[in-house]
C-alpha positions, 0 to 999 in steps of 0.5 A, a space after each residue: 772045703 772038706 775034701 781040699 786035702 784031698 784034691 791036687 792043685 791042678 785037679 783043684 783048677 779042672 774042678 772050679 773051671 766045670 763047675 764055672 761052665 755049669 753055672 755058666 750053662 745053669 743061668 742060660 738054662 734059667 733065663 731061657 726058663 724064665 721067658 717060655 714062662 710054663 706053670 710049674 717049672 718056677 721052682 727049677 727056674 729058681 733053682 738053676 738061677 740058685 746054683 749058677 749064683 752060687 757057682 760063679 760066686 765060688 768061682 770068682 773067689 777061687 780066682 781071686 785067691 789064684 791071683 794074689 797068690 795065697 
């Protein structure tokens, strides 16, 4: 991560928690897309179901390292 040097832990924590409730916010965006089923938005349908896999990916790993301590 190029800017870790530059972030303090507790702003660390604040950074992966919004950007785990954006995921959370992108998936529901996603799938709600995915139901209307209006023509054009597949891309961002794709795109929102992209980032909140990234995102919580990011997240869960971020915890996981929070956890055992390293």
């Amino acid at each position: 991560m190029l800017l870790k040097p530059y972030i303090s832990p507790e702003n660390r924590h604040k950074v992966f928690t919004s950007l785990f409730a954006a995921a959370q916010i992108a998936f529901v965006l996603g799938m709600v897309l995915s139901r209307l089923d209006w023509p054009g938005l597949d891309f961002l349908e794709g795109l929102l179901v992209g980032f909140s896999l990234v995102g919580n990916l990011a997240y869960l790993v971020y915890t996981r390292k929070m956890r055992r301590g390293s």
